[in-house]
C-alpha positions as CSV (number, residue, x, y, z in Angstrom):
1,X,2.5,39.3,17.3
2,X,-1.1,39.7,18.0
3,X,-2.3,38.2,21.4
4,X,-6.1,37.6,20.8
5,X,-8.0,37.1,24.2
6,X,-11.5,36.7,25.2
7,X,-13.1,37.2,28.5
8,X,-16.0,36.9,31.1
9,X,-17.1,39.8,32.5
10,X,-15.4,40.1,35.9
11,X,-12.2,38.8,34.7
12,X,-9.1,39.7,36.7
13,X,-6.4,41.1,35.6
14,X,-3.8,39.0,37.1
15,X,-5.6,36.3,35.5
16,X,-5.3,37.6,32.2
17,X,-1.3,38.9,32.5
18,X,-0.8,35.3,34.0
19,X,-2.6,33.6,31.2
20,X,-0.6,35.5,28.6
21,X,2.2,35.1,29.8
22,X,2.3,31.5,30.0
23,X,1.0,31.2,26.4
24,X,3.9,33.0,25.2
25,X,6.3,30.9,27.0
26,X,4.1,28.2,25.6
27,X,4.9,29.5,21.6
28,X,8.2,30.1,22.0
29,X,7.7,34.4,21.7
30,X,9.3,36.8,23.6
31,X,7.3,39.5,25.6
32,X,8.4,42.4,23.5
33,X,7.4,40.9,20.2
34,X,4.0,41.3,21.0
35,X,2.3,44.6,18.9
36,X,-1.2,44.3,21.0
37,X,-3.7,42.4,23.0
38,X,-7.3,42.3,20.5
39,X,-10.7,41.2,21.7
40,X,-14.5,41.8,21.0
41,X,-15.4,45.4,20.8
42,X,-17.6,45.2,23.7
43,X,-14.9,43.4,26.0
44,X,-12.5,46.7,25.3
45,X,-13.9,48.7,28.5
46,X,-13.8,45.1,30.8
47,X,-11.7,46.6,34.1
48,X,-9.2,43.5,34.3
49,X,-8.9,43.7,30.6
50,X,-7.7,47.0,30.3
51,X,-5.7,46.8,33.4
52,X,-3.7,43.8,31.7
53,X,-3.0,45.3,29.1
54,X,-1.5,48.0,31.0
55,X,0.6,45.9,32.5
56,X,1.9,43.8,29.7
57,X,2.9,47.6,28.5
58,X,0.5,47.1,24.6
59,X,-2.6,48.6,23.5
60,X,-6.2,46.3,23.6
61,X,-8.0,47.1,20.4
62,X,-11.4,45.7,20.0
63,X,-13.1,44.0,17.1
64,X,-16.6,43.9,16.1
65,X,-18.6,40.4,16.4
66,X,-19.4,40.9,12.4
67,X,-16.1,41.5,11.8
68,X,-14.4,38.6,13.9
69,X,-17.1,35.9,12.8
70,X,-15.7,36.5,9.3
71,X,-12.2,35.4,10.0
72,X,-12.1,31.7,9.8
73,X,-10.4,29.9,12.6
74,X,-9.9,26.6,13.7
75,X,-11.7,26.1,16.7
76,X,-15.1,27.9,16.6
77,X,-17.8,26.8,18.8
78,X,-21.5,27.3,18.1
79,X,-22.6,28.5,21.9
80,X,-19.7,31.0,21.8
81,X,-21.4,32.2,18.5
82,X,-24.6,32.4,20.0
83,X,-23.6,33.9,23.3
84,X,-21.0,36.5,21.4
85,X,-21.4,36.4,17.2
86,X,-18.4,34.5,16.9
87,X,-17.2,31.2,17.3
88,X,-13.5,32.3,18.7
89,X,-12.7,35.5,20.1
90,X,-9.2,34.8,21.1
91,X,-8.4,33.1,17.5
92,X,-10.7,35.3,15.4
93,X,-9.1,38.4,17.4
94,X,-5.5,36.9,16.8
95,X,-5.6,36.2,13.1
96,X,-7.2,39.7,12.6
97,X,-3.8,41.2,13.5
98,X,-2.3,39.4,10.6
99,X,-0.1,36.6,9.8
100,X,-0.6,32.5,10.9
101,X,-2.0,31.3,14.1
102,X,1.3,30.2,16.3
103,X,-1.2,29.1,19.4
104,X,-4.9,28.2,18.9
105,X,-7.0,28.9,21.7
106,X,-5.9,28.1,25.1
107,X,-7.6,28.7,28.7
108,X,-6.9,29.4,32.1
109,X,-7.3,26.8,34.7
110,X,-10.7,29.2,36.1
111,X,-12.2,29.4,32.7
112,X,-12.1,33.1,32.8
113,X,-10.0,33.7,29.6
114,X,-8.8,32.4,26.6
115,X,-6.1,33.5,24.5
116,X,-4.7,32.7,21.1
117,X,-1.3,34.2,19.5
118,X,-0.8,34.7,15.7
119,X,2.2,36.7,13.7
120,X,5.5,35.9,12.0
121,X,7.5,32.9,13.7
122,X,7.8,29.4,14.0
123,X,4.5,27.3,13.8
124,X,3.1,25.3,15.9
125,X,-0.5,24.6,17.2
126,X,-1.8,23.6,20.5
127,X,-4.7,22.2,19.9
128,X,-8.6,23.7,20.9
129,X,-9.5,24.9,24.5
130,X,-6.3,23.5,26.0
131,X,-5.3,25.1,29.7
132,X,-2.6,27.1,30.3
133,X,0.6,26.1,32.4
134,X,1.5,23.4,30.0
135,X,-1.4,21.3,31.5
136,X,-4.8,20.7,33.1
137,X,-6.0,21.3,36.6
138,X,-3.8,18.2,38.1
139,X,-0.9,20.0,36.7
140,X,0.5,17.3,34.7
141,X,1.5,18.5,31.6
142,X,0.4,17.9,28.3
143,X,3.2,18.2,25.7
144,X,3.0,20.3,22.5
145,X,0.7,18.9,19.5
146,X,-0.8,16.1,21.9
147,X,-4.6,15.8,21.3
148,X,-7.0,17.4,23.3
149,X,-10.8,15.9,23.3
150,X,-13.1,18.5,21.5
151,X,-15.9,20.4,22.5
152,X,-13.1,21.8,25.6
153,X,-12.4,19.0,27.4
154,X,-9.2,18.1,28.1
155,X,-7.8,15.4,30.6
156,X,-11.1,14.3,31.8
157,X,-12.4,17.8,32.8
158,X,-14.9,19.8,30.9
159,X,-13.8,23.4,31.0
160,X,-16.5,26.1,30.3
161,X,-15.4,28.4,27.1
162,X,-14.4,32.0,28.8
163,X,-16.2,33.7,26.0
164,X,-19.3,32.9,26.9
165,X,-21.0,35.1,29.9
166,X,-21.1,32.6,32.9
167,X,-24.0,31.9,34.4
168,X,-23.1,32.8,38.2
169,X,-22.2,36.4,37.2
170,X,-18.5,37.8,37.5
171,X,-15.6,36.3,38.9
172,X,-13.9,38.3,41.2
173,X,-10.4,38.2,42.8
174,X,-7.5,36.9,41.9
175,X,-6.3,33.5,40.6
176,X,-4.4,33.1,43.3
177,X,-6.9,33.4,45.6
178,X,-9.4,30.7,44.1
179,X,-6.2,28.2,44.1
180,X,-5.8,28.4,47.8
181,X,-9.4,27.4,48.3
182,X,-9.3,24.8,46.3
183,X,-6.1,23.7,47.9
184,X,-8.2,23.4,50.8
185,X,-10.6,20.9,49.1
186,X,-8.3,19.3,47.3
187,X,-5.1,18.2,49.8
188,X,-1.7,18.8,48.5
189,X,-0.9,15.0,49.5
190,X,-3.6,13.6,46.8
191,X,-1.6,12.1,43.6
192,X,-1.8,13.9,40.6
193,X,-2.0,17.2,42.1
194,X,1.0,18.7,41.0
195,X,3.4,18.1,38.2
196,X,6.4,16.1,39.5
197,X,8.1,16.1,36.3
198,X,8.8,20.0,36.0
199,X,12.1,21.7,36.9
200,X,13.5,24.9,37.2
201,X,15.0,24.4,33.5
202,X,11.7,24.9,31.7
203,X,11.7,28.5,32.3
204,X,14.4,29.2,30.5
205,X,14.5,26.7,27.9
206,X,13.2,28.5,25.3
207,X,14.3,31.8,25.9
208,X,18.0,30.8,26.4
209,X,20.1,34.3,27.1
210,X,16.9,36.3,27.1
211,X,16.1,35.7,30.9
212,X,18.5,36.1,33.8
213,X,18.5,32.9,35.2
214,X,16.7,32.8,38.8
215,X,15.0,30.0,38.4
216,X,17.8,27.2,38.1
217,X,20.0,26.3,41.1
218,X,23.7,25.8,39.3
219,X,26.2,28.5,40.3
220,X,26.8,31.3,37.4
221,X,29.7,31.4,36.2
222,X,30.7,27.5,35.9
223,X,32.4,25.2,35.6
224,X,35.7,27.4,36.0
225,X,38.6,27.1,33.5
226,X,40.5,24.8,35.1
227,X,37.5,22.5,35.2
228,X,37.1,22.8,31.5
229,X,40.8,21.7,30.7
230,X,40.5,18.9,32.4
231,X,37.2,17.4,30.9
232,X,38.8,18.8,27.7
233,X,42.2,17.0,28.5
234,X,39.7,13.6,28.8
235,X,38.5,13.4,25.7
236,X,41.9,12.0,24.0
237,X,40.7,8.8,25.3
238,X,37.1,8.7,24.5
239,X,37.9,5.6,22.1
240,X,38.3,3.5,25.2
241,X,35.6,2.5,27.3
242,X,34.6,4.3,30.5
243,X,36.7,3.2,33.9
244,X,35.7,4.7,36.9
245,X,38.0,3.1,39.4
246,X,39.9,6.4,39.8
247,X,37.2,8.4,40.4
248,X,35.5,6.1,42.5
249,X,38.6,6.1,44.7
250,X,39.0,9.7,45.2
251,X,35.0,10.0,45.8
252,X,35.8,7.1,48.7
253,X,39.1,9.0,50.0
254,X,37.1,12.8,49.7
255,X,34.6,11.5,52.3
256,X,37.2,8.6,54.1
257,X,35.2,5.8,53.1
258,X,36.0,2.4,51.4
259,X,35.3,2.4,47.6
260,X,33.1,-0.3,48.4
261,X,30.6,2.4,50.2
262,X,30.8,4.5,46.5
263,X,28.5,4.3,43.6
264,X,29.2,7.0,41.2
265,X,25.9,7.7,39.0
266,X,25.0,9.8,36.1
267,X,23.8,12.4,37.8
268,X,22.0,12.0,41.4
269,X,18.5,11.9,39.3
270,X,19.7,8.6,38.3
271,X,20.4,7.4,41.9
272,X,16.6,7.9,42.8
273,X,15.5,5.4,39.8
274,X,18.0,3.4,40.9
275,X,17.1,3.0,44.4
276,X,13.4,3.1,42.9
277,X,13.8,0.3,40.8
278,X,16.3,-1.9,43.0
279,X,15.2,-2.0,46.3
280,X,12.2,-4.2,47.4
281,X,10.3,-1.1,49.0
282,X,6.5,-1.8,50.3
283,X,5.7,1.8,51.9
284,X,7.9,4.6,51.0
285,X,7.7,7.8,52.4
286,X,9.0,11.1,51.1
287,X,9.2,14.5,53.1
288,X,7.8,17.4,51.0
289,X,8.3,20.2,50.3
290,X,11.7,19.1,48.3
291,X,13.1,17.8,45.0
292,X,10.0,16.1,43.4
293,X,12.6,13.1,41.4
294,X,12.5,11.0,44.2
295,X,9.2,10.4,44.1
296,X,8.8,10.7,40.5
297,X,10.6,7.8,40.2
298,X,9.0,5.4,42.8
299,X,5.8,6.0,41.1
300,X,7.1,5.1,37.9
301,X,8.5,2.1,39.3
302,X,4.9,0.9,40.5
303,X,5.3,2.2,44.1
304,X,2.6,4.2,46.4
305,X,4.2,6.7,47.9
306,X,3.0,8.7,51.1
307,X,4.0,11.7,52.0
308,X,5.1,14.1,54.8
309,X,4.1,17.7,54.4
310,X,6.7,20.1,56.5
311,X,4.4,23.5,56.8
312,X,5.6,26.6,56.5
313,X,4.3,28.1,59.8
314,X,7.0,26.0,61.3
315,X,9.7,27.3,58.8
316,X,9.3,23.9,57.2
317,X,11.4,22.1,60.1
318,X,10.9,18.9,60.7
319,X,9.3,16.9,63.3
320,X,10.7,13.3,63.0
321,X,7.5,12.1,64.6
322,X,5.2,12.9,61.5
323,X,6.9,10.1,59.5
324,X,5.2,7.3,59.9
325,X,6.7,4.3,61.7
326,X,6.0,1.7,59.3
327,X,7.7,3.6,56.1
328,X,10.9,1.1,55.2
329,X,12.0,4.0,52.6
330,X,12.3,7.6,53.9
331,X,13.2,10.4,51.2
332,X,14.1,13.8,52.4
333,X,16.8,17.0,51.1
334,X,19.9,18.4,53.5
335,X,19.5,21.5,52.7
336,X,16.1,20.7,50.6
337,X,15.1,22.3,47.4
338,X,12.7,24.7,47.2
339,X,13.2,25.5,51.1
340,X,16.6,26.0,51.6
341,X,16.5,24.9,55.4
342,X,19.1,22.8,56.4
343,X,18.1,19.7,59.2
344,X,20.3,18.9,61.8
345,X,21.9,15.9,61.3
346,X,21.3,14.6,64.8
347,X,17.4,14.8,63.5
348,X,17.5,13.1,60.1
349,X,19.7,10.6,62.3
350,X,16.8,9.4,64.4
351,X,14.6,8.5,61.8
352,X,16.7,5.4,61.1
353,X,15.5,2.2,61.8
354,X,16.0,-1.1,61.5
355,X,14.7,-2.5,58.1
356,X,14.0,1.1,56.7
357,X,16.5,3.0,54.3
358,X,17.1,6.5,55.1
359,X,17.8,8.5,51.6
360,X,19.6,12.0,52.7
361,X,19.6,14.0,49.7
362,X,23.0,16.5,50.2
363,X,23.1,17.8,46.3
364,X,23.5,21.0,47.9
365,X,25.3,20.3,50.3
366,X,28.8,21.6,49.1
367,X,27.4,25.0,49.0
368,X,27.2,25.0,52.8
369,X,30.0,26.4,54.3
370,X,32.1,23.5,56.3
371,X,29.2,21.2,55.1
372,X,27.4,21.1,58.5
373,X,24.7,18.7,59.4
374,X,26.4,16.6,56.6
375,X,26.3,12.7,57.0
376,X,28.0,11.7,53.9
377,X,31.3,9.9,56.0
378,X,28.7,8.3,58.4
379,X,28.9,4.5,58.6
380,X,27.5,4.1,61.9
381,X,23.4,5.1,60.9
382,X,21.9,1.7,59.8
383,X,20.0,1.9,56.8
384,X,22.0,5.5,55.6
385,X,22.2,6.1,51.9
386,X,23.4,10.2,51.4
387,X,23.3,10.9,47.5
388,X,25.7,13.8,46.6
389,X,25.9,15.7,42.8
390,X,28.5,18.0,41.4
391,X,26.0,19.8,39.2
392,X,25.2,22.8,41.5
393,X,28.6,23.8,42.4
394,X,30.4,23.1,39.6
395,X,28.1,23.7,36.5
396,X,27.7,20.4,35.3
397,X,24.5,19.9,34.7
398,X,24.6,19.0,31.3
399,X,27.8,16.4,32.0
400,X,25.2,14.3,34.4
401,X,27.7,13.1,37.2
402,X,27.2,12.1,40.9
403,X,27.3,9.4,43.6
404,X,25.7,7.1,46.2
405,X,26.9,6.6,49.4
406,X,26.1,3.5,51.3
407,X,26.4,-0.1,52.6
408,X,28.4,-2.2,50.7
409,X,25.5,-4.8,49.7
410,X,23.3,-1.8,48.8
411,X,25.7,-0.7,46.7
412,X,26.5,-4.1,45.1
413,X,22.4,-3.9,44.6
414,X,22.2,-0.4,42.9
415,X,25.2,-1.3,40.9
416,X,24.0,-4.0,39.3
417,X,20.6,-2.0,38.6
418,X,22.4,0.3,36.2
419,X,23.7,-0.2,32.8
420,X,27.3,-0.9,31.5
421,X,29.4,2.2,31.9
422,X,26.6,4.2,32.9
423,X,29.1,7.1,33.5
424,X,31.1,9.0,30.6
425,X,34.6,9.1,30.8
426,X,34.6,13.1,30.9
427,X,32.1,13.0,33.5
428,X,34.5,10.1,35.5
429,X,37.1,13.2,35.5
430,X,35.2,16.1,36.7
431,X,34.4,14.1,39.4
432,X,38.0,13.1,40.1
433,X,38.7,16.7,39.7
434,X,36.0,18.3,41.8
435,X,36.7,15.5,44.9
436,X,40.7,17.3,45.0
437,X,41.8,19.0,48.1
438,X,42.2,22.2,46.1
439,X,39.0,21.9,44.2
440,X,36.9,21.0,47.8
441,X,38.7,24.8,49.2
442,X,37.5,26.6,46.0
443,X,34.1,25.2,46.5
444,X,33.8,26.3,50.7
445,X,35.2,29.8,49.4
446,X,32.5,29.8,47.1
447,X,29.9,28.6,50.0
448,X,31.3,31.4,52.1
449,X,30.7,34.1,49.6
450,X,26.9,32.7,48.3
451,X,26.3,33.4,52.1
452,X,27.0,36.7,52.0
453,X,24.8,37.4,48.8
454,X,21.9,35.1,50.2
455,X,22.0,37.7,53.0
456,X,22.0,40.6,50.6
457,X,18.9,39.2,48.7
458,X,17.2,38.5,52.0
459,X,17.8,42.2,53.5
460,X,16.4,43.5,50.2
461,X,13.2,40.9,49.9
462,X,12.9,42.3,53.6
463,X,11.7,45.6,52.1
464,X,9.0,44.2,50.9
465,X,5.4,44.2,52.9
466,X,4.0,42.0,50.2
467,X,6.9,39.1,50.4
468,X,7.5,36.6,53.1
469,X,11.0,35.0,52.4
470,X,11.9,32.0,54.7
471,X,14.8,33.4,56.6
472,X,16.2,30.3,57.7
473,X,18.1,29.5,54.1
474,X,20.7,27.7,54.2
475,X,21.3,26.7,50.6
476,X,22.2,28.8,47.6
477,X,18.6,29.4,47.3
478,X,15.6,31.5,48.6
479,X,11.8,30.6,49.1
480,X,9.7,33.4,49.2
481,X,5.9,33.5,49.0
482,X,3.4,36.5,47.5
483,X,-0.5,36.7,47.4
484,X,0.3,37.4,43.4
485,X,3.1,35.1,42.7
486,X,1.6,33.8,39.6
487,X,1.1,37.1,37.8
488,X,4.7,38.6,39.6
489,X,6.2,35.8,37.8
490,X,5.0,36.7,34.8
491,X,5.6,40.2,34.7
492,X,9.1,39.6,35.9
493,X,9.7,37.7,32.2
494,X,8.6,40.9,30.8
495,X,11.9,42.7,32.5
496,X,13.7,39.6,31.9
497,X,13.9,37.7,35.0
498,X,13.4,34.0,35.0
499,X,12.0,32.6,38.9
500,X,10.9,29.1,39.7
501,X,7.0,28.6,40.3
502,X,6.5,26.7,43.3
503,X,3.2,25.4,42.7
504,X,4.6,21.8,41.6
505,X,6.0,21.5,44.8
506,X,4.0,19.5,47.0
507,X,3.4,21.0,50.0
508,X,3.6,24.5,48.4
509,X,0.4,26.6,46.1
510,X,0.8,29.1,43.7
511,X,2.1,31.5,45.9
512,X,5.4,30.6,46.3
513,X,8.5,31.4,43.8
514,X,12.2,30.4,44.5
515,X,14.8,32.6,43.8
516,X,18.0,31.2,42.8
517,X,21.0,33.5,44.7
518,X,23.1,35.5,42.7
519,X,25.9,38.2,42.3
520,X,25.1,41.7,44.3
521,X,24.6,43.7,41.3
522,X,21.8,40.8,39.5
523,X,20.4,40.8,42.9
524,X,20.2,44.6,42.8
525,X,18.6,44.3,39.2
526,X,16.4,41.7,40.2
527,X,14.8,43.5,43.1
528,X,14.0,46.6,41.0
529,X,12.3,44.6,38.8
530,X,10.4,43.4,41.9
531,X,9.2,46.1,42.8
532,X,8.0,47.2,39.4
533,X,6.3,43.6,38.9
534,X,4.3,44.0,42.4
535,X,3.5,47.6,41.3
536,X,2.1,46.4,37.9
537,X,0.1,43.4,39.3
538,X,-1.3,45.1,42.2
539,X,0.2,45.7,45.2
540,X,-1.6,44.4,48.3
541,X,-2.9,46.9,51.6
């Protein structure tokens, strides 16, 4: 594969690794299957150019104007012809390397580079000056093939081509930088400003087995045999409908509640539409940073949602007095995703009140040892709906299964919001399965020993001046947050390592990553490959 790029002058180089890198993601190609990055002759000395391609580990040839403005490409445009002699550096350059166009011409958000991809492999085209990131600057995401205006404009925002010399001179510093000030302008509260529909699958979903999987929350190495045979075993009687009365029962007796109290759901995603759709909510209110479903779905379900940003110079923690009194709906995680700190229960407790519905989002919370600051067998907090899944623990993330725990009428209202057998019979007996005595035991042994490997990854993060994990993780997760995140991430595909970009997190900028915990020995791997990735985007001090 031939990368074609085409740069200001000034560029940076973790612009330019990050851009890449996100393009190939984009096409479906792995790192190593790229032969060379190829621009304009006169671009072949540019400082962040060269360093890039250092980085990426392939040589930059360089192509002259007469020679690129032959090749015929797609997308030309006339003032990149004027400005340069051809009308596409990044496609001209690609196509030069031989074989079809796999990406037309793509920017960065900063309009500091473009890249196109062409060689032997599946084809697809994205169409002209499209951004990077699988979106525009809102971060919504623009699927693959879906029409972009011409002349570079795409959602509404006329992007400048990054052929063309701009007309305030260089750019200077990194991409990371410019998003933080215009973070500042632009609050992380304001609607649109992050993509609320992406999830930690998307970095791997193209690159299944190539990447070890940091990026995605479900513990390795599941489900577990035993598991298995038993959602095996179920499927003798998939010719009769779907009856979740034993499962319900055991979900009830695991947590010593009435079966009435139990909603089992496909999945806890489908509780949040659920709760969206059924309850007559007029202000809800969700705490962020955490999982971005919850409020996915009120806003597809017509509601405004506020929110309540936990900051990080307080290690995220929550003040019960920043939610606003009038909010009838309250959404917030125990232990919450991407943070991993875990709330005590007294405080999530006192932000019950009458007429308001308190959703406790415990997903993760099997994988805390003893479940503390759990109130999934609380009847007493009016207004208390806790949503538990068995994906994490258990590896079932592609069997969809979880539950609702709540008031009676609440229940009787979600239930009647879903459709008929809304859970599969396999999925009815994983959960029967994974509610047992002996199955809860596995699961707090396995809690215990995350703990001990979260620890691990922490002391070796530690090492790091450049990264600021925070240390109060609780979950079977780590935040951490680097000046460079973008471009780290990016180079860490390239020693294939798969993290989670936090930037659609609101709350959180592009320079946070979570880090899903692992064995000792990935962990060991993984930090290596660290410290190679901060080396090759440029370490700070």
């Amino acid at each position: 594969m031939t990368v074609g790029i085409g740069v200001r002058p000034g560029v940076a180089a973790d612009d330019v690794v990050a851009l890449v890198a996100d393009a190939l993601l984009a096409a479906g190609v792995r790192p190593g299957a790229v032969a060379e990055l190829a621009t304009l002759d006169t671009r072949v000395a540019e400082p962040g150019l060269v360093a890039a391609a250092a980085r990426l580990g392939v040589p930059l040839r360089g192509h002259p104007a007469v020679a690129l403005d032959a090749v015929p490409v797609p997308h030309p445009a006339d003032g990149v012809r004027r400005a340069v002699g051809t009308g596409s550096v990044a496609e001209a350059a690609a196509l030069a390397g031989g074989g079809p166009l796999l990406l037309a011409k793509v920017k960065n958000a900063a309009g500091t580079a473009t890249c196109a991809i062409a060689g032997k492999g599946p084809q697809f085209r994205v169409p002209a000056a499209g951004t990077a990131h699988g979106g525009g600057r809102d971060g919504s995401r623009v699927p693959r093939g879906q029409n972009v205006c011409a002349e570079g404009r795409q959602l509404g925002h006329a992007e400048p081509d990054a052929d063309v010399p701009s007309p305030q001179g260089a750019y200077g510093g990194s991409a990371v930088r410019r998003t933080a000030e215009q973070a500042a302008d632009h609050p992380h509260d304001a609607p649109g400003a992050h993509d609320l529909r992406h999830h930690g699958d998307a970095e791997v979903r193209d690159q299944p087995g190539d990447l070890v999987d940091l990026a995605v929350n479900v513990r390795a190495g599941t489900p577990p045999a035993w598991l298995r045979e038993r959602i095996a075993d179920s499927l003798a009687g998939l010719a009769a409908y779907p009856d979740g009365r034993a499962a319900r029962a055991a979900v009830a007796a695991r947590h010593g509640l009435p079966v009435e109290r139990v909603l089992l759901t496909a999945g806890a995603a489908e509780a949040f539409v659920l709760l969206a759709r059924a309850l007559p909510v007029r202000g809800p209110v969700v705490v962020h940073p955490q999982f971005t479903e919850p409020e996915a779905a009120l806003r597809d379900a017509g509601h405004e949602v506020r929110r309540v940003l936990l900051s990080a110079a307080d290690g995220f923690t929550l003040d019960p007095e920043a939610v606003p009194e009038d909010a009838d709906l309250v959404v917030i995680g125990n232990p919450t995703n991407p943070t991993s700190v875990l709330h005590p229960a007294d405080t999530l407790a006192s932000l019950a009140r009458p007429g308001r519905t308190l959703v406790v989002d415990e997903a993760f919370m099997d994988a805390v040892p003893g479940e503390l600051e759990s109130l999934a067998g609380d009847v007493d907090i009016p207004g208390l709906v806790v949503l538990r899944s068995l994906t994490k623990t258990w590896g079932l993330a592609g069997l969809r299964v979880g539950y609702v725990l709540g008031d009676p009428q609440l229940v009787a209202d979600l239930e009647r919001a879903q459709p008929l057998w809304p859970v599969s019979s396999p999925a009815l007996a994983a959960a029967e399965a994974c509610v047992a005595p002996a199955a809860l035991a596995e699961a707090d042994a396995a809690a215990r020993a995350m703990c001990a490997e979260r620890a691990h990854l922490l002391a070796g993060l530690a090492e790091f001046d450049e990264v600021e994990a925070v240390e109060a993780a609780e979950g079977p997760f780590v935040l951490v947050r680097t000046a460079r995140a973008g471009a780290v991430r990016a180079r860490l595909r390239t020693y294939g390592f798969a993290v989670r970009r936090g930037d659609t997190f609101p709350g959180l900028d592009g320079e946070w990553l979570r880090l899903a915990v692992r064995d000792r020995a990935t962990t060991n791997r993984f930090l290596q490959a660290l410290d190679l990735a901060l080396t090759g985007t440029g370490r700070a001090g």
